[in-house]
C-alpha positions as CSV (number, residue, x, y, z in Angstrom):
1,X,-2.6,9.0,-15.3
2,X,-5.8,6.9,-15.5
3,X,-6.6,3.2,-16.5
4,X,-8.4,0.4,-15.9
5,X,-7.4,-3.1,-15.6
6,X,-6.6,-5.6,-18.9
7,X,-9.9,-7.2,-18.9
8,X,-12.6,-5.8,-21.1
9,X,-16.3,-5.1,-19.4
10,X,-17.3,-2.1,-17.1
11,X,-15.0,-0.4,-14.5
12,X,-15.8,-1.0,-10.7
13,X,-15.9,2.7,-10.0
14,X,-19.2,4.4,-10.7
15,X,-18.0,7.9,-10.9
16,X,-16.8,10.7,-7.8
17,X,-17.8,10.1,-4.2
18,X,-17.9,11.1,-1.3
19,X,-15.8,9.5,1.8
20,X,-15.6,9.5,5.5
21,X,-13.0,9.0,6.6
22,X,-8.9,7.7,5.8
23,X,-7.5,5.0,7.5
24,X,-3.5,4.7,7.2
25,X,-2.1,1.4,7.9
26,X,1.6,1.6,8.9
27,X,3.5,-1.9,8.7
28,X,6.2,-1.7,11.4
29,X,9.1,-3.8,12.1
30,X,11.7,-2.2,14.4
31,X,10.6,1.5,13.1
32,X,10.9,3.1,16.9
33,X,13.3,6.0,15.3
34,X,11.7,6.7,12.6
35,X,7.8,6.7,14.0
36,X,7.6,9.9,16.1
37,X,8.5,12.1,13.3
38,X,5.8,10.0,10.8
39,X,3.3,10.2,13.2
40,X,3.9,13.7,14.1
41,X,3.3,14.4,10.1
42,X,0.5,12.3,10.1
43,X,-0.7,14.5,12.9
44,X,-0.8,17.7,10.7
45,X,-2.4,15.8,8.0
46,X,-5.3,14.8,10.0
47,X,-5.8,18.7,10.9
48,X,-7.0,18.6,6.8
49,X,-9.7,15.7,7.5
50,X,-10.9,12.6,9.1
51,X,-7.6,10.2,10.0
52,X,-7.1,6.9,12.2
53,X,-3.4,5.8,12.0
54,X,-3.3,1.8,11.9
55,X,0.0,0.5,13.4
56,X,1.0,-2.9,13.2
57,X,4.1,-4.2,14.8
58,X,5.2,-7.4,13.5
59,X,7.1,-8.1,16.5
60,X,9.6,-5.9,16.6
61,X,12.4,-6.2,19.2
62,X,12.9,-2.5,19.8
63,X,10.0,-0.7,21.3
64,X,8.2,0.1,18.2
65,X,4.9,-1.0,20.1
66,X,5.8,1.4,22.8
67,X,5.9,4.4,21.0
68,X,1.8,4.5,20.3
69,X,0.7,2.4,23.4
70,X,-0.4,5.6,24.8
71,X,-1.5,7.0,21.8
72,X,-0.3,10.0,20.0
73,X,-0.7,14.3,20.3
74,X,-3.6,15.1,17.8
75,X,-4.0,11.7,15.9
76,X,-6.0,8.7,16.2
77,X,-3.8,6.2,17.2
78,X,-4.4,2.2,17.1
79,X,-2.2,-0.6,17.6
80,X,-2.2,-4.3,16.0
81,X,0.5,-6.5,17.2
82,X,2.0,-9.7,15.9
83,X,3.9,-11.7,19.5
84,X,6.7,-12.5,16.3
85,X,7.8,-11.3,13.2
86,X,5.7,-12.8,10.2
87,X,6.9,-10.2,7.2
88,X,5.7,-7.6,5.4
89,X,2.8,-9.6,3.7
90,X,1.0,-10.8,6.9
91,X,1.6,-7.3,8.5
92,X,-0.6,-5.3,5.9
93,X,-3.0,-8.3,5.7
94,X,-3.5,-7.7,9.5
95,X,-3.8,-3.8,8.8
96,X,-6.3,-4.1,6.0
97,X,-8.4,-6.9,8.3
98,X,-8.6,-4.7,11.5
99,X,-9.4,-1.5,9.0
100,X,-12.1,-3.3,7.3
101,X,-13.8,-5.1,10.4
102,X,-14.2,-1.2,11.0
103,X,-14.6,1.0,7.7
104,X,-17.5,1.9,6.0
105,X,-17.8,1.4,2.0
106,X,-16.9,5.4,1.6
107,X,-14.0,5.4,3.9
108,X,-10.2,5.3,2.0
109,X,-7.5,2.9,3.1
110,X,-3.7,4.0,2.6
111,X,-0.8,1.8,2.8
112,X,2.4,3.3,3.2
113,X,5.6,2.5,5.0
114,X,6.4,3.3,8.4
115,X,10.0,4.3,7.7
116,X,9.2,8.0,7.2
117,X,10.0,7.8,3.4
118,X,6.8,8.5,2.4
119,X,4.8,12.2,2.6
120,X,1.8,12.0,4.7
121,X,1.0,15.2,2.4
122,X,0.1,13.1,-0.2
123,X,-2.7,11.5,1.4
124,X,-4.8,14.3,0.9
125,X,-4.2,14.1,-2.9
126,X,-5.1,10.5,-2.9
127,X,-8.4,11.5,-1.3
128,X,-8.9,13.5,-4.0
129,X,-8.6,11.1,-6.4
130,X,-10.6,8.9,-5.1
131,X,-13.7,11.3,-4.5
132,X,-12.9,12.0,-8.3
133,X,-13.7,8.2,-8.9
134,X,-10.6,6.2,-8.7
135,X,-10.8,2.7,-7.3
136,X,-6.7,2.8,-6.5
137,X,-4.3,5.3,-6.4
138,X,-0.6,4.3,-6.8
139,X,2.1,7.0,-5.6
140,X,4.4,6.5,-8.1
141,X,8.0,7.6,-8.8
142,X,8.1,6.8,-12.4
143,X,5.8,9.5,-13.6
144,X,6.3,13.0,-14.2
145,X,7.1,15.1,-11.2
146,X,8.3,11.8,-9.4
147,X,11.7,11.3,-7.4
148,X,13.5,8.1,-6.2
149,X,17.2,9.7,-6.7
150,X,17.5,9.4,-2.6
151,X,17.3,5.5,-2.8
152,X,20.3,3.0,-3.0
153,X,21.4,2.5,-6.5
154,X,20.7,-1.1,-6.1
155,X,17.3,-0.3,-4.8
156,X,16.6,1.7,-7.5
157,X,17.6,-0.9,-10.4
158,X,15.3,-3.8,-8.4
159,X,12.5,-1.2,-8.6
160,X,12.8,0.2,-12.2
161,X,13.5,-4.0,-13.4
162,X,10.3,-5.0,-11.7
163,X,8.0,-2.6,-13.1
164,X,9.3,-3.1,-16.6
165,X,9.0,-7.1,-15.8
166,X,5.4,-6.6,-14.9
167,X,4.2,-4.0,-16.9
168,X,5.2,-5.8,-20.0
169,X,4.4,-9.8,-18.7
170,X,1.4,-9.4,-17.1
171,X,-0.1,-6.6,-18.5
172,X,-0.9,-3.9,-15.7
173,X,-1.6,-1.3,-18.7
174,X,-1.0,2.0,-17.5
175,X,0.5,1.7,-14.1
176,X,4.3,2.4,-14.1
177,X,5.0,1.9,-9.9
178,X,3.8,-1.9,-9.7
179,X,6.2,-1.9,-6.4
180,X,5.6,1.1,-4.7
181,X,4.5,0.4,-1.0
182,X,1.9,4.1,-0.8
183,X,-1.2,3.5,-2.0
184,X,-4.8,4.2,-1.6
185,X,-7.7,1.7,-2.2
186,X,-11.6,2.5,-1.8
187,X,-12.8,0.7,1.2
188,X,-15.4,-1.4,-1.0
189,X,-13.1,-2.6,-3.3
190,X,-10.9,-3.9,-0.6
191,X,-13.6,-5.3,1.2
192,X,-15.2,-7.1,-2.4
193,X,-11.7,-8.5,-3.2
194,X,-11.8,-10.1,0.6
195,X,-15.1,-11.6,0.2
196,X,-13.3,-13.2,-2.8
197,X,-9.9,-13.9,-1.6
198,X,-10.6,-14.5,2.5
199,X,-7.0,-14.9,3.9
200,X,-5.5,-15.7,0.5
201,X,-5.8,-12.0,-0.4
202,X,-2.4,-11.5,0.7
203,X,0.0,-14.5,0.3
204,X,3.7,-13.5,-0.4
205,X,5.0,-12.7,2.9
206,X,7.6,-10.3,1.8
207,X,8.0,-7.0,-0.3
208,X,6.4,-8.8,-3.4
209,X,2.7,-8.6,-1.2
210,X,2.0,-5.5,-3.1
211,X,2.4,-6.6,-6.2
212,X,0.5,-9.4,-5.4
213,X,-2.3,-7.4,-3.7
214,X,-2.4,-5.1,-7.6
215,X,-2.6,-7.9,-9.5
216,X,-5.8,-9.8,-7.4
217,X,-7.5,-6.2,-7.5
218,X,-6.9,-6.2,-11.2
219,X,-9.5,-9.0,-11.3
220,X,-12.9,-6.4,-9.7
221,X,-11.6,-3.6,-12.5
222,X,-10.6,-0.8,-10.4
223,X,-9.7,2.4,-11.5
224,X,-6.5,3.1,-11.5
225,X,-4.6,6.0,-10.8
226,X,-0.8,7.4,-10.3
227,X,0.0,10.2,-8.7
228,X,3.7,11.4,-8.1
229,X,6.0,10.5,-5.3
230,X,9.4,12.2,-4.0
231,X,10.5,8.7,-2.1
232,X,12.2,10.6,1.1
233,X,14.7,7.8,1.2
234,X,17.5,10.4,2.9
235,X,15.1,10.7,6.0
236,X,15.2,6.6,6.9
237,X,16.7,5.6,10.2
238,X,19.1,2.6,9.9
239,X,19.7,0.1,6.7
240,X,17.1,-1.1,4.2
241,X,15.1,-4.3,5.2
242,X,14.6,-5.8,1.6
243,X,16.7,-8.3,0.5
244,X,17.7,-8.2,-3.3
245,X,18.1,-11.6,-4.3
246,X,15.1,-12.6,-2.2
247,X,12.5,-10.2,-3.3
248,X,13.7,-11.0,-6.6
249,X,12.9,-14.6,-6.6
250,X,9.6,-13.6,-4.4
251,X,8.9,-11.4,-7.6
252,X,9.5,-14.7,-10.4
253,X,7.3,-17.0,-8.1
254,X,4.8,-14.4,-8.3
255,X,4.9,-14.3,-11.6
256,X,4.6,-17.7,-12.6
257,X,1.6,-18.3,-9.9
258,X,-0.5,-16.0,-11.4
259,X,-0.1,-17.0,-14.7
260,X,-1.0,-20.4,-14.2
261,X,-3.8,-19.3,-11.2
262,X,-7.0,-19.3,-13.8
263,X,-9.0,-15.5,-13.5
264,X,-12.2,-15.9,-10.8
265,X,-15.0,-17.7,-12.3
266,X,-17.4,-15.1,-12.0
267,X,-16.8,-11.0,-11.5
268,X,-16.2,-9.7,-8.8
């Protein structure tokens, strides 16, 4: 699947590229269990290309910054660290700022959970698609060939009632996964939207930060893309950090800013 955003004009991408390298940011809170088999994955991945692996503990209380202070077999490894928890929000805002104080325009930024639900395999598609000439590319589980049937029911309903909510309020056309936490973004759209943005790129502190982060990218007119996901729920250790009724009233607040927050004045 391929779109752009709601707003008529040119697309940001130009066409296929070329990139350098990827750069996987991992937001971690209390993930000591699940990291060693994610980083070992991520591992094998990087044997197909150019990886760093970008973890960033948000103060986690079991070890989590333990596991990669000495770095990891056959990956690059680096840490970011928050002294407390701050949320999911601030902890990919960190990622993407230490990434892009680092990346070149070519190179890929992933985001994907440090749980060990997601398939580092996919990364390597994401490439793909963005040397094809996406902007974004949105693992999805709501397309063809996608899989969430691991996941809590309840999970599953908050997920499914969020991308109807925003697919038909706010117009996202095409993109079915507004929530899903595995993405890819081109390095210069990231880094045009920050110029932009500063540190109000990223503003929810909890799970609704990637919805968020889609719908102020929406504004540069990235193309988008959706590949499949099999969410690997089965292989998480311990319970589920989000909180239903919370992330659902992070998700209304959302909604309501940004329909009263006017567009930028000028493109982006």
């Amino acid at each position: 699947m391929r779109t752009a955003s709601e707003e008529a004009g040119p697309v940001l991408s130009d066409g296929p590229r070329t990139h350098a390298r990827a750069h996987v940011v991992l937001p971690a809170y209390n993930e000591a269990a699940s990291l060693p088999p994610l980083l070992t994955r991520l591992a094998e991945a990087a044997l197909a290309g150019k990886l760093t692996a970008w973890v960033v503990d948000d103060g986690s209380s079991d070890g989590t910054a333990d596991v990669v202070a000495d770095g990891w077999p056959g990956l690059d490894v680096r840490l970011v660290s928050h002294p407390v928890n701050l949320g999911l929000g601030q902890a990919v805002q960190s990622g993407l700022r230490a990434v892009l104080a680092e990346a070149g325009d070519e190179d890929v930024v992933v985001v994907m959970d440090a749980d060990d639900t997601h398939d580092p395999a996919l990364i390597h598609r994401m490439e793909q698609e963005i040397s094809a000439g996406a902007d974004v590319v949105i693992c999805s589980r709501f397309v063809d060939g996608g899989d969430d049937a691991t996941a809590p029911p309840l999970r599953r309903l908050l997920s499914r009632g969020a991308a109807v909510l925003f697919r038909r309020v706010l117009r996202v056309d095409g993109v079915r996964d507004c929530t899903s936490g595995f993405r890819a973004y081109r390095v210069s759209l990231l880094a045009r939207a920050e110029r932009h943005w500063g540190e109000r790129l990223i503003e929810e502190r909890g799970f609704a930060c990637m919805v968020e982060l889609l719908l102020k990218l929406r504004h540069c007119r990235p193309v988008v893309t959706e590949v499949p996901l099999a969410l690997r729920y089965d292989r998480k250790h311990g319970p589920s950090k989000i909180r239903l009724v919370r992330t659902i009233g992070q998700y209304l607040k959302l909604l309501v800013r940004d329909r009263l927050t006017p567009a930028p004045y000028r493109a982006l």
